[in-house]
N, C-alpha and C positions, 0 to 999 in steps of 0.2 A: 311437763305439768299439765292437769287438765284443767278447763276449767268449766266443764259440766257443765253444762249444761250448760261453768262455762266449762266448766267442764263436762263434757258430757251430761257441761254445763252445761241445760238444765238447761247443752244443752241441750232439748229437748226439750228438750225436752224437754232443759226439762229443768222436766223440771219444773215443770212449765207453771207458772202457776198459784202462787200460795197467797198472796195480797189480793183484794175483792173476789173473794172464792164465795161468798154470798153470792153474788149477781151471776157468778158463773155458772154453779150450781144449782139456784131456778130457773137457768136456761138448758140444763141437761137435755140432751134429745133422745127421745128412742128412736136412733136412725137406722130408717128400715134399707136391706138389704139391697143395693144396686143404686139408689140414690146417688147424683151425678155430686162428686167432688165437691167441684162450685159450689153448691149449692148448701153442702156440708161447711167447707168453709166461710161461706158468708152470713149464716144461717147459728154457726155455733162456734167457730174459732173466733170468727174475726169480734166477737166480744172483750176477748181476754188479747188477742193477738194483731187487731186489726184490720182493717178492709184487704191491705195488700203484702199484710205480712209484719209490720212494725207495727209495736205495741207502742198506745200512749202511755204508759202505768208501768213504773219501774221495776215491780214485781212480778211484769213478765215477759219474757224472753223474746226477743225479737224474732222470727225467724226465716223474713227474706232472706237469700242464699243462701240461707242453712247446707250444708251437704247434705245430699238427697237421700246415701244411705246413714247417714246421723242419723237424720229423723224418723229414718222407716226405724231402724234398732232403737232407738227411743219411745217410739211408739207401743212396740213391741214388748219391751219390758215393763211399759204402765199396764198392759193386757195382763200378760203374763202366758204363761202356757195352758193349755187344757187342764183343771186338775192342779195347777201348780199355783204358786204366789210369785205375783207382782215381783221384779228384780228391784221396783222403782213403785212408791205407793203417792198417790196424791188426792185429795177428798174432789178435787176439780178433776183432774183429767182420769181417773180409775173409771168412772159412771162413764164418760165419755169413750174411752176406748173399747172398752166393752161394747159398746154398740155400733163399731167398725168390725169391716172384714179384712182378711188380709189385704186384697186388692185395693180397696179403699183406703187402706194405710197405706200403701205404695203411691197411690195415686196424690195425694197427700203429701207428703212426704216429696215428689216431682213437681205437684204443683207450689209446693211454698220455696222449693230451690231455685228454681226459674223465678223469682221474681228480685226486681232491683233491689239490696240491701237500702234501706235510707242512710243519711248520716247520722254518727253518733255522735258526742262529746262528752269529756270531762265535766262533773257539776260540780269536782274540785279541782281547777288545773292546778293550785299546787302542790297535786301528789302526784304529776304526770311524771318528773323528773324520779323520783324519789320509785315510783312504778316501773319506769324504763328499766333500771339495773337492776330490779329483781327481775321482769321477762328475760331480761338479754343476759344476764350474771347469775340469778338465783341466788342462794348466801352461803358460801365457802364455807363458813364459821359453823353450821350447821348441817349441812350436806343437803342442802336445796337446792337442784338442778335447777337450771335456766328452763322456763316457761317457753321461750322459742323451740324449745327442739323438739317440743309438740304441736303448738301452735302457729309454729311458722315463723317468718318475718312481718310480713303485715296481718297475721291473727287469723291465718286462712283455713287453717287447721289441716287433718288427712282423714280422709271418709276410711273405714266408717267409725274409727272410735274417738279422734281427737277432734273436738268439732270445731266450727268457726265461731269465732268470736269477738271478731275487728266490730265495732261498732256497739259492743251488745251495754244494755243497760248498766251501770256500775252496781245500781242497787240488786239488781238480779245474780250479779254476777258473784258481789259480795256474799249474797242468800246462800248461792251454789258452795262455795268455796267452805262456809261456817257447814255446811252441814255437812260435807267432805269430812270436816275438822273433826265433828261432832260424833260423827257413826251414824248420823242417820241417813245418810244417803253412802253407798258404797257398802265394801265388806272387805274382811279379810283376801289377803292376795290382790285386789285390787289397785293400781297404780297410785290413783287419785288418794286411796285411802292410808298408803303409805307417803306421799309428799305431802300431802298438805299440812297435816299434823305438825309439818317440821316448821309450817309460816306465823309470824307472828302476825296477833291482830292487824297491826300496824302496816305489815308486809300485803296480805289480804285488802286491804283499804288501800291502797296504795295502788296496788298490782290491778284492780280494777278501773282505777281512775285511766289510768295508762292503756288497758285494748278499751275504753269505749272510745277513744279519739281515735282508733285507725283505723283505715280505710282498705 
C-alpha cells in the first residue's frame, strides 16, 4: 500500500501542498536557470516545507529523508513532460515546477534526502494501535494488503515509487490517501488506485495516526 505521498504520498510530493496555498502561491518564483539549489530551497520551498525540510503546517509533507529518487519522480510529474499533462496537478507546486530544470530537480530532490528526518507523532495516539494492524495485517475481510510490504517495517519505503513515510504528518497523509480514494490523485492501473478504495474512513484515519509515530 502506498501512501503517496504517503503514498507517493504526497509523497512528494506530494503532493505537496494543498492547505496555505495562498501564501505559497504569492511567493511563486520565476527561478532562473542555474540558480544554486540553496538558495531555491530557502527562498521558495522552505515556505510550505521548512528551513531544513520539515514542514510546521500539517498540510504539508515533510520531506527530510525523503528518497532522493521519490522526489526527483515526484517532481517530475508536477512538471509534466514537454507537450504533455501533469501526472500529478497542484495550484502550489505546478507554477513552481515549471520553473525548474531537470538538474535542479535532481539537485533538490539530493538536497532534501540528506537531510535529518525530524520527529513525528501521533495527534491521536488512540488510533496508533488500531493503525498498527492495518500497516502490519491490512483487512482480510476485504482484500487490503498489509501497508508494510511497501512501506517497510519502520515506514522507510523503496525508492523510487514507494516512498518514506515514518514520521510524516497524519493530516497530510490522510489528504494523500482521501484523494487516492477519490480519483483525483492516481489513475487506472495504478497500485495506490486499486488499494486504497478498499480502506475504510476509519482505516485511513487510523493507518495515518500509526507511520507518523515511527521513526
Amino acid at each position: 500500500m502506498r501512501l503517496p505521498g504517503i503514498y507517493r504520498f504526497g509523497l512528494t510530493a506530494a503532493g505537496v501542498l494543498l492547505l496555505a496555498f495562498g501564501v505559497a502561491s504569492a511567493q511563486t518564483p520565476q527561478t532562473a536557470r542555474g540558480t544554486p539549489v540553496e538558495q531555491i530551497a530557502a527562498q521558495t520551498c522552505a515556505a510550505c516545507h521548512g528551513p531544513a525540510g520539515t514542514s510546521a503546517g500539517g498540510g504539508f509533507p515533510n520531506l527530510a529523508g525523503q528518497n532522493e529518487d521519490y522526489l526527483y519522480k515526484q517532481l517530475g510529474q508536477f512538471k509534466g513532460r514537454p507537450g504533455g499533462r501533469p501526472l500529478r496537478t497542484s495550484e502550489v507546486m505546478g507554477p513552481i515546477v515549471q520553473s525548474l530544470d531537470d538538474e535542479q530537480m535532481k539537485a533538490l530532490a539530493r538536497l532534501y534526502s540528506r537531510q535529518l528526518p525530524g520527529p513525528g507523532k501521533a495527534t491521536n495516539p488512540t488510533l496508533v494501535e488500531a493503525g498498527r494492524s492495518v500497516y502490519w495485517k491490512g483487512n482480510p475481510a476485504n482484500g487490503l494488503p498489509a501497508c508494510v510490504s511497501c512501506h517497510r517495517p519502520n515506514g522507510e519505503g523503496i525508492a523510487p515509487d514507494f516512498p518514506r513515510i515514518a514520521g510524516q504528518h497524519p493530516e497530510y497523509v490522510v489528504g494523500q490517501l482521501k484523494a487516492w480514494k477519490s480519483g483525483t490523485r492516481g489513475g487506472p492501473g495504478k497500485l495506490m488506485s486499486l488499494l486504497v478504495p478498499l480502506m475504510t474512513e476509519q482505516e485511513i484515519t487510523a493507518v495515518a495516526q500509526y507511520v507518523a509515530q515511527l521513526k
